[in-house]
N, CA and C atoms as an extended XYZ file, in Angstrom:
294
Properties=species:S:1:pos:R:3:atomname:S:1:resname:S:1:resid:I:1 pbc="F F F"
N        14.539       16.782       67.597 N   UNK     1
C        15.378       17.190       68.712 CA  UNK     1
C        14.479       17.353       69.939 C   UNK     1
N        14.679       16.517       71.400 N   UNK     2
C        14.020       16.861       72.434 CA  UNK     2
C        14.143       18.003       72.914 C   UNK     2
N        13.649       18.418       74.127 N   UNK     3
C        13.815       19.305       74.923 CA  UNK     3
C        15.231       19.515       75.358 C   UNK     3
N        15.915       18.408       76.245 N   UNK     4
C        16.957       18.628       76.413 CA  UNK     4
C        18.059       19.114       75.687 C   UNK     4
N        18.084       18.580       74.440 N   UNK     5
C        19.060       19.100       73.137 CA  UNK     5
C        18.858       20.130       72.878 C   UNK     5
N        17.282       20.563       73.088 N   UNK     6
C        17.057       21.767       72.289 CA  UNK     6
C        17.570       23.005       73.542 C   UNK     6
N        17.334       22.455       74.440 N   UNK     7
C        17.895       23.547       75.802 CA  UNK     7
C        19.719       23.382       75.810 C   UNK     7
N        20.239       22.352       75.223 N   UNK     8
C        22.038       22.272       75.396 CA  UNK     8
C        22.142       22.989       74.332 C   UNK     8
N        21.447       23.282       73.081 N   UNK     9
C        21.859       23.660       72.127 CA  UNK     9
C        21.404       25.453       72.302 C   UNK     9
N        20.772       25.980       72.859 N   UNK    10
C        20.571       27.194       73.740 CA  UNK    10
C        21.358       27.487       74.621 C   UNK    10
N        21.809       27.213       75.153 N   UNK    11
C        23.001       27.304       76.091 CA  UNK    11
C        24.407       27.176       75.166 C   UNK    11
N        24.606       26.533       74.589 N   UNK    12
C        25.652       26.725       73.717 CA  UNK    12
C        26.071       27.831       72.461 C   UNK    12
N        24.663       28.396       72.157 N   UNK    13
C        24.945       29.909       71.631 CA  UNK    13
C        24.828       30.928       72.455 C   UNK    13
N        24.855       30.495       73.512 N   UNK    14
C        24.569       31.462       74.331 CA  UNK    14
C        25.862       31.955       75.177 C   UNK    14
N        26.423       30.402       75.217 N   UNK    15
C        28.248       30.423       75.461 CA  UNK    15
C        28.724       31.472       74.938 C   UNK    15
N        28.983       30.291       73.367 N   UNK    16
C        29.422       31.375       72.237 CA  UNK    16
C        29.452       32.711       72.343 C   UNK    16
N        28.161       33.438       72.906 N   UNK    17
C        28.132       34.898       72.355 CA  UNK    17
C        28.802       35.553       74.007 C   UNK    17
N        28.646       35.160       74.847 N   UNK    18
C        29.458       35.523       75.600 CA  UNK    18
C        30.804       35.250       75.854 C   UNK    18
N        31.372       33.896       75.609 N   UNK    19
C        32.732       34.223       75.319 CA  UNK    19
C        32.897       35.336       74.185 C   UNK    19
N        32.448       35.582       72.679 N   UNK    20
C        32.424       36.491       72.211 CA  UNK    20
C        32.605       37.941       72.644 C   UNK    20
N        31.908       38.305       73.619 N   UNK    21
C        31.805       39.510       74.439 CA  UNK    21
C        33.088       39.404       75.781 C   UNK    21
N        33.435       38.521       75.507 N   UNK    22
C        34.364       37.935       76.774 CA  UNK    22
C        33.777       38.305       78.109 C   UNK    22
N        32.505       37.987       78.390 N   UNK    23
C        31.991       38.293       79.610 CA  UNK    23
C        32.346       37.196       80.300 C   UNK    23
N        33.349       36.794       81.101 N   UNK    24
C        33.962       35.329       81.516 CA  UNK    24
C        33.143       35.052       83.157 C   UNK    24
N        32.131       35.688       83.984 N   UNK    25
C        31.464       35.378       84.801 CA  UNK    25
C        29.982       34.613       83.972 C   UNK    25
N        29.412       35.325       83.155 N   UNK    26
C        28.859       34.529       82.320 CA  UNK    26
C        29.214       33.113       82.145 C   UNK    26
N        30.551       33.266       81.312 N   UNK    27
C        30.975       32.346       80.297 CA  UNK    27
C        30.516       31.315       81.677 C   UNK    27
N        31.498       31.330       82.916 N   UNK    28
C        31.555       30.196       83.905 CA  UNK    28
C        30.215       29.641       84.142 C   UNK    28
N        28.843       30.725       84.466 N   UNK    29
C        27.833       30.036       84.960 CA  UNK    29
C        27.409       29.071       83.622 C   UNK    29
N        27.716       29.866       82.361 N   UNK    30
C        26.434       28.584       81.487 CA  UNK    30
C        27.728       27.731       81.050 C   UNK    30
N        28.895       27.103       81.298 N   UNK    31
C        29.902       25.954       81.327 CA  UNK    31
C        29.082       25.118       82.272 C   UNK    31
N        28.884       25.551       83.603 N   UNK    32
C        28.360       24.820       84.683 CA  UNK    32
C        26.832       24.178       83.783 C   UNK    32
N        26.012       25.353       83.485 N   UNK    33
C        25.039       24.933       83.304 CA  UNK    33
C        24.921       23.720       81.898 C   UNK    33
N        25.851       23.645       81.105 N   UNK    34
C        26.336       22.931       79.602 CA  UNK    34
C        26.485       21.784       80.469 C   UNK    34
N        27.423       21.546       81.423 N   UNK    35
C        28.077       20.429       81.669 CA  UNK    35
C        26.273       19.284       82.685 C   UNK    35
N        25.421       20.260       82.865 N   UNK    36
C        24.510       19.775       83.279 CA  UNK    36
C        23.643       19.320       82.565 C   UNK    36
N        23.488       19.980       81.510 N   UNK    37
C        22.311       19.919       80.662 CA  UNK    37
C        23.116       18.934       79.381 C   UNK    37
N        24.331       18.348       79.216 N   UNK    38
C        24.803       17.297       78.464 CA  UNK    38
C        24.732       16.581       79.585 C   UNK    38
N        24.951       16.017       80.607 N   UNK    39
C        24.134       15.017       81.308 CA  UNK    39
C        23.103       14.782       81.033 C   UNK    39
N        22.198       15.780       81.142 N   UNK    40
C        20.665       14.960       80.982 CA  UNK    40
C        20.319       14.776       79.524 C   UNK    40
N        20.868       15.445       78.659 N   UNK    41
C        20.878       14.855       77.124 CA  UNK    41
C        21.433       13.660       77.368 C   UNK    41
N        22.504       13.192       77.738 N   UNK    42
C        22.831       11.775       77.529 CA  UNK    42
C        21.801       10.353       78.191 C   UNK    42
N        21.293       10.997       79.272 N   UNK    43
C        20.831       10.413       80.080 CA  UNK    43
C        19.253       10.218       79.826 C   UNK    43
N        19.183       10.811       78.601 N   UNK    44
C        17.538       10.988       77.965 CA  UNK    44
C        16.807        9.725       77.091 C   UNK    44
N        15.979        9.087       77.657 N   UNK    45
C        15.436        7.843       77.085 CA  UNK    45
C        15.210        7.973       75.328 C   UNK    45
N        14.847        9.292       74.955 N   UNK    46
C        14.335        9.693       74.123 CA  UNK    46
C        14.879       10.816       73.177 C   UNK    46
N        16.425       10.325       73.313 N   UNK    47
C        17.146       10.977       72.487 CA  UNK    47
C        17.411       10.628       71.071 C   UNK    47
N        17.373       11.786       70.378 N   UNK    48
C        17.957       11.606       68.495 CA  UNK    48
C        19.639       11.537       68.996 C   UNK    48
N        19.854       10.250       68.301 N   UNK    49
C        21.770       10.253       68.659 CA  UNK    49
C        22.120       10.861       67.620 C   UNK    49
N        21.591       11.073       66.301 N   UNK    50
C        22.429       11.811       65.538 CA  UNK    50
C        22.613       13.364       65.752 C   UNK    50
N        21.025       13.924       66.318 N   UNK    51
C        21.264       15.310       66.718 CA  UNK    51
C        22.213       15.762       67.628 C   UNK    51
N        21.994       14.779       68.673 N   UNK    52
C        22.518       14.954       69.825 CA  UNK    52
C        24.053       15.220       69.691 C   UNK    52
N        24.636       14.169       68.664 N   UNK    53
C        25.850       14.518       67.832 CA  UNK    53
C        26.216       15.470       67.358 C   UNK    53
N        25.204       15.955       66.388 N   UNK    54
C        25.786       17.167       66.072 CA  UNK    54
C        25.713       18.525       66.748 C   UNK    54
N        24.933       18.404       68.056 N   UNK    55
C        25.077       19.209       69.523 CA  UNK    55
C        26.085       19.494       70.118 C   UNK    55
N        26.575       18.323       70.094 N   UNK    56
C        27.593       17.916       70.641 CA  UNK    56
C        29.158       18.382       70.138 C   UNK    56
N        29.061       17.958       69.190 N   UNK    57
C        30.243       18.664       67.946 CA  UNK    57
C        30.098       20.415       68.253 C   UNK    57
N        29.154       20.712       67.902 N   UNK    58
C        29.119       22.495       67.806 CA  UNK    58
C        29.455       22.925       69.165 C   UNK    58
N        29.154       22.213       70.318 N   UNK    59
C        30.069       22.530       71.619 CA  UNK    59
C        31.621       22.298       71.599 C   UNK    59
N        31.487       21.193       71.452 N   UNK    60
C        33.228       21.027       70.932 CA  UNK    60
C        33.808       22.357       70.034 C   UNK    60
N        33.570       22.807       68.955 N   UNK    61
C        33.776       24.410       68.395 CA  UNK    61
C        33.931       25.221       69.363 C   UNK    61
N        32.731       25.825       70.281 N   UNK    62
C        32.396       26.239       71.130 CA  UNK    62
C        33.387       26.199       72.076 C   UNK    62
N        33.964       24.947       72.949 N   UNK    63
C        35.256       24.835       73.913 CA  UNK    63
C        36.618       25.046       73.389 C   UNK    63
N        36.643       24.910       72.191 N   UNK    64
C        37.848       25.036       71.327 CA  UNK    64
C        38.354       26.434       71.143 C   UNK    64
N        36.949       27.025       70.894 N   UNK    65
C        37.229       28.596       70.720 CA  UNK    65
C        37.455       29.295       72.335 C   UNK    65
N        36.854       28.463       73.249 N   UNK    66
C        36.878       28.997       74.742 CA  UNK    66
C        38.241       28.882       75.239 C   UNK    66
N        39.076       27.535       74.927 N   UNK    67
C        40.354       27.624       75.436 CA  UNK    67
C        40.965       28.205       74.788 C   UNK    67
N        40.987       28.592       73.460 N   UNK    68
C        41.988       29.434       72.648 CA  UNK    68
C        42.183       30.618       73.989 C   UNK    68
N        40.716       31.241       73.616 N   UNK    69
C        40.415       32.473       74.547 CA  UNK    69
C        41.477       32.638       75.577 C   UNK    69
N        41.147       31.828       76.325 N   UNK    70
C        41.511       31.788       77.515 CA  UNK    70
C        43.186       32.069       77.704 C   UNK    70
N        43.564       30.755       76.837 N   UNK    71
C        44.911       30.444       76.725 CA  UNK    71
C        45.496       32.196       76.427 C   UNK    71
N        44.673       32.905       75.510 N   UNK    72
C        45.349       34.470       75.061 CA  UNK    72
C        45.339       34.994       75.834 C   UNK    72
N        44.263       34.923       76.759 N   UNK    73
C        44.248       36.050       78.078 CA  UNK    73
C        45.124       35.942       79.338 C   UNK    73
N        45.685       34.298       79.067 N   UNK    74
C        46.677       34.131       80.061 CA  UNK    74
C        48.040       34.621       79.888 C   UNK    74
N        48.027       34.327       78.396 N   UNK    75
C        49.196       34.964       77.762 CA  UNK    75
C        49.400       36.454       78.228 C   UNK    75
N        48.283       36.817       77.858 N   UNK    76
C        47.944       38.722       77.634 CA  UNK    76
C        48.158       39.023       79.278 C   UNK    76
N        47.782       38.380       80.656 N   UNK    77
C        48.462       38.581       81.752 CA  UNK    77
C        49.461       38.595       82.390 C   UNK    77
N        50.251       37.570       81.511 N   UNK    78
C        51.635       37.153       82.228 CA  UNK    78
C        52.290       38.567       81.527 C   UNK    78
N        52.002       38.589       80.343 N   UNK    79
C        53.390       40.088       79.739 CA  UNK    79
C        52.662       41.283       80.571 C   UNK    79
N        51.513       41.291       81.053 N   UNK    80
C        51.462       42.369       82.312 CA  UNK    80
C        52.382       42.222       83.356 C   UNK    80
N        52.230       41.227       83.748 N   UNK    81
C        52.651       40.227       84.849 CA  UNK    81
C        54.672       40.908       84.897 C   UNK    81
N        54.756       40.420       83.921 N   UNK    82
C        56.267       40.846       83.607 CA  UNK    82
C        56.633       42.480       83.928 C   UNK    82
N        56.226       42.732       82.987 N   UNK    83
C        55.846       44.411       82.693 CA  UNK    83
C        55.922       44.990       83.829 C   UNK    83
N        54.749       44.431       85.054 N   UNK    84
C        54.877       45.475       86.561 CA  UNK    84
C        56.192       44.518       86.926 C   UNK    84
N        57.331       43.514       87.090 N   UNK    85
C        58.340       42.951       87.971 CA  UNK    85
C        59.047       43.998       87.615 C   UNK    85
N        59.140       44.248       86.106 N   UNK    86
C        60.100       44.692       85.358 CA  UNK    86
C        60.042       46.535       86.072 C   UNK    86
N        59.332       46.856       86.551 N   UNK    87
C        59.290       48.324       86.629 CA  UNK    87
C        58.988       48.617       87.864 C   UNK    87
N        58.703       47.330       89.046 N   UNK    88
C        58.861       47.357       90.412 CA  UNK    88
C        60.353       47.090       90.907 C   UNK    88
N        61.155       46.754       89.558 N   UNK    89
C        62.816       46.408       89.728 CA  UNK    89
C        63.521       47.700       89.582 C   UNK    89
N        62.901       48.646       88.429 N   UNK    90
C        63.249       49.868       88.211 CA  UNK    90
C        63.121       50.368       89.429 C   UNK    90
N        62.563       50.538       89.560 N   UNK    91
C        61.944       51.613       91.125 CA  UNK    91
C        62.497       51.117       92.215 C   UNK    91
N        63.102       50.170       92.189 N   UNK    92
C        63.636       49.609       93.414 CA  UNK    92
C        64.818       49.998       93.415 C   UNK    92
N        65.201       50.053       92.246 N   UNK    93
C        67.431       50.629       91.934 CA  UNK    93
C        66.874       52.126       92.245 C   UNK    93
N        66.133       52.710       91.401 N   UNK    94
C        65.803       53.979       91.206 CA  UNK    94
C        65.894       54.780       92.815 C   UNK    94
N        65.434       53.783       93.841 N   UNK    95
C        65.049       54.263       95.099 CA  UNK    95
C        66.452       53.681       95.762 C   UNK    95
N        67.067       53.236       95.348 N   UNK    96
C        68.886       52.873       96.093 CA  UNK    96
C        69.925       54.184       95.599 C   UNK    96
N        69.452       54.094       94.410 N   UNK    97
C        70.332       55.252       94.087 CA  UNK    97
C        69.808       57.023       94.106 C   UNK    97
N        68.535       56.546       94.822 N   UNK    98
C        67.988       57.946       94.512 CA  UNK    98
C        68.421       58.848       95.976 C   UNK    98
């Protein structure tokens, strides 16, 4: 495994453990930094294609588990989301009839 793989593949547990922690300012900078550092893995004269593969794959895990994430937390906002219409509607009769 070169350098580069060995640095995408550092960055990719490194994802992992912060989506884990759901630290999502994290999560964004090392996405940016993944999407850079699989460029220059691809772009590497002196790449193992099979490693690089299976680099590659364990990111794929990695994004899979990130959009789940995500997808829940969007979920988990909107029934906030609801929740305050629903009780800025209350308060609004509440204050007609009050």
């Amino acid at each position: 495994m070169n350098q580069a793989q060995q640095a995408l593949k550092t960055t990719g547990e490194a994802l992992s453990l912060a989506l884990g922690q759901q630290d999502w300012l994290t999560v964004a900078q090392l996405d940016s930094l993944c999407r850079e550092q699989i460029d220059q893995a691809m772009e590497d004269d002196a790449r193992d294609a099979e490693a690089l593969r299976g680099t590659l794959e364990q990111m794929l895990g990695v994004y899979r588990d990130l959009i789940s994430a995500c997808q829940q937390q969007q979920q988990e906002i909107a029934a906030e989301l609801n929740q305050l219409k629903r009780a800025q509607k209350g308060a609004q009769v509440y204050q007609l009839f009050g």
